[in-house]
N, C-alpha and C positions, 0 to 999 in steps of 0.2 A: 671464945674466939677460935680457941685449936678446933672444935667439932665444926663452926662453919666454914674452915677453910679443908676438912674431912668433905665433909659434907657436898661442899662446892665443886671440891675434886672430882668426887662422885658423881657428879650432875653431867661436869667437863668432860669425863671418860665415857658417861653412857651416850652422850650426845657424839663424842667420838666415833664408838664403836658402831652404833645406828644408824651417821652417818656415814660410816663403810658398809657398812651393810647392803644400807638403800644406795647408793651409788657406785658399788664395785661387786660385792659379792654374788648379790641377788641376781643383777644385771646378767653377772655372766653366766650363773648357774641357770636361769632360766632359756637364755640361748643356745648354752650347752642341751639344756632341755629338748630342744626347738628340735635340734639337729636330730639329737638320739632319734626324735619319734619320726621325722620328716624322713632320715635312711630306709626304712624300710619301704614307703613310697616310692620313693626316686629310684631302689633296687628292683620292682616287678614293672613299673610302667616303661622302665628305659632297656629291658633285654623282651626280648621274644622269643621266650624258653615256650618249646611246643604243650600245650596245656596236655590236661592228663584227662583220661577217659576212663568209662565203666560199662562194661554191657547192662544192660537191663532190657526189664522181657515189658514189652506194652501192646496194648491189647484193639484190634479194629474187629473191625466189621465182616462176622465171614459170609463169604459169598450168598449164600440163602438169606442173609439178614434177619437168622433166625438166634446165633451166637455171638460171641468173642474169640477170636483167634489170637494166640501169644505169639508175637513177631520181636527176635532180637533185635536191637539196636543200639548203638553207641551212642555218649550222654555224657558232657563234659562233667568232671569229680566235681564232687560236693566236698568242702573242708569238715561241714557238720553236716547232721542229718537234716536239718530245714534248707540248707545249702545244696543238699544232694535233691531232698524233696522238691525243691523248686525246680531244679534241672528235670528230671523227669517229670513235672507236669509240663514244662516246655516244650520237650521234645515231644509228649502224646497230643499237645493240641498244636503243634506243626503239620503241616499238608505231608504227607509220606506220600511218594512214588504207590502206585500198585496197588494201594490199600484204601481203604473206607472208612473213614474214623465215625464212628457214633457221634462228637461233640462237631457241633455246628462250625462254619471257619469264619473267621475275625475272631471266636472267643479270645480273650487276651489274660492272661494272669494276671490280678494286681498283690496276690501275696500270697504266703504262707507261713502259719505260723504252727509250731509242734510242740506240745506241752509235754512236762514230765512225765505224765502219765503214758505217752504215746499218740495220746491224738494228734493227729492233724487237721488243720483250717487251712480249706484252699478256698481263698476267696479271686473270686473270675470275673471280668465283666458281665454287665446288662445284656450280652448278647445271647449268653447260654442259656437265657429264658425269652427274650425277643426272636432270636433264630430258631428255638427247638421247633422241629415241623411236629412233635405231638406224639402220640400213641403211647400205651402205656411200654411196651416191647421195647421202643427206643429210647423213651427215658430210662427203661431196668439197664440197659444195654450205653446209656450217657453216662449215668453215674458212677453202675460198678466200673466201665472203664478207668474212670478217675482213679475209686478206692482201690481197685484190685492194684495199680501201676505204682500206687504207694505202698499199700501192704504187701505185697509178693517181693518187692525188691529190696522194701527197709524194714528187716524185723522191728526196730525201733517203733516202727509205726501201726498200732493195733488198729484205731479206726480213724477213718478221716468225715470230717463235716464239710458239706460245700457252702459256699458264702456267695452271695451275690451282692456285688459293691460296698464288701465290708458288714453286710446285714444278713442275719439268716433269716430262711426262706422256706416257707412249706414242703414247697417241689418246684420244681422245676417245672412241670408242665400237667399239674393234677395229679399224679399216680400217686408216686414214691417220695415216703413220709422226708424229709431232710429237716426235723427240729432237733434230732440227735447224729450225732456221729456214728456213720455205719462201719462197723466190721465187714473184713476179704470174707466174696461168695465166690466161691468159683462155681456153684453149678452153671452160672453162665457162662464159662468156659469151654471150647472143643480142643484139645489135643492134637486131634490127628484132621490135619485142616490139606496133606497132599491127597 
C-alpha cells in the first residue's frame, strides 16, 4: 500500500511539474526567444545608418570595342564574399554613365552562389543569351567581364561559371566553352585606356 501511495505521488509531482512546464515555463522561454531574435530586425530596419562601401575595379567596353577597360567604382559592402559577389555583379550589369558594357541591358541577376573551393555561380537571366548581338570578340569580352569583376576584386574567388536561369549552358552565343568555371584572363584587358 506504502509503494502505491510512492508511487502515486510520483505520477502527482510529474504531472505537476509538466504541467508547469507546458503552461508557464515553456511559454515564456519561447517569447523570451521571439524577442532575442526579432531585436536584431527591428535594430537595422528602424535606424538609417549610411550603408558602407567598397571600391572595386569593373570592366567595359573600350572605345575600339577591341578590349576591356578597368573603371573604379563604388559598391555597397558585402558581409560575406557571395554577399560582396553579388554586389559587384550588380553594379557591372547596371547602365554606367560614359561607358559600354559588353553584357546586354535588362540582363538581371538571379544569384550567386560561391563554394569552398572558390568558385563562383553567377546565374543571370534568359536575356544574356536572348540579347547577346553575337560574335565571338563580344562573347570573349561578356564573359571575362563577369569572371574578371569577381576574380580581380575577391581573391576568395578563383573561377566563376555563368548560369542561365539556374542551368548551365554551353555559351552563351557559340564561342566560349561555359560547361566549366573559367579562371581571371586579363589578356583582355588595356591599362592605359587615356
Amino acid at each position: 500500500m506504502n509503494s502505491r501511495r510512492v508511487t502515486l505521488a510520483a505520477i502527482v509531482g510529474f504531472g505537476l511539474f509538466a504541467g508547469w512546464v507546458l503552461f508557464f515555463a515553456l511559454p515564456h522561454w519561447y517569447s523570451a526567444r521571439r524577442v532575442q531574435n526579432a531585436a536584431p530586425a527591428s535594430t537595422t530596419t528602424g535606424t538609417a545608418a549610411p550603408s558602407r562601401k567598397i571600391t572595386a575595379t569593373l570592366f567595359y567596353v573600350t572605345e575600339d570595342g577591341m578590349a576591356l577597360a578597368p573603371v573604379q567604382r563604388e559598391v555597397p559592402f558585402g558581409e560575406t564574399v557571395a554577399e560582396q559577389a553579388r554586389a559587384i555583379v550588380e553594379a557591372q550589369l547596371a547602365t554606367a554613365d560614359r561607358q559600354v558594357s559588353a553584357i546586354p541591358t535588362g540582363v538581371a541577376l538571379r544569384d550567386v552562389f560561391v563554394t569552398e573551393r572558390g568558385d563562383a555561380f553567377v546565374n543571370l537571366s534568359a536575356d544574356i543569351t536572348a540579347k547577346h548581338p553575337g560574335g565571338s570578340l563580344l562573347e570573349v569580352l561578356t564573359v571575362y567581364t563577369l569572371v574578371n569583376a569577381l576574380t580581380v576584386n575577391l581573391p576568395a574567388i578563383t573561377r566563376v561559371q555563368i548560369l542561365v536561369e539556374g542551368k548551365e549552358v554551353d555559351t552563351l552565343a557559340g564561342h566560349v566553352d561555359l560547361r566549366h568555371p573559367l579562371a581571371k584572363s586579363l589578356e583582355w584587358i588595356v591599362h592605359d585606356t587615356q
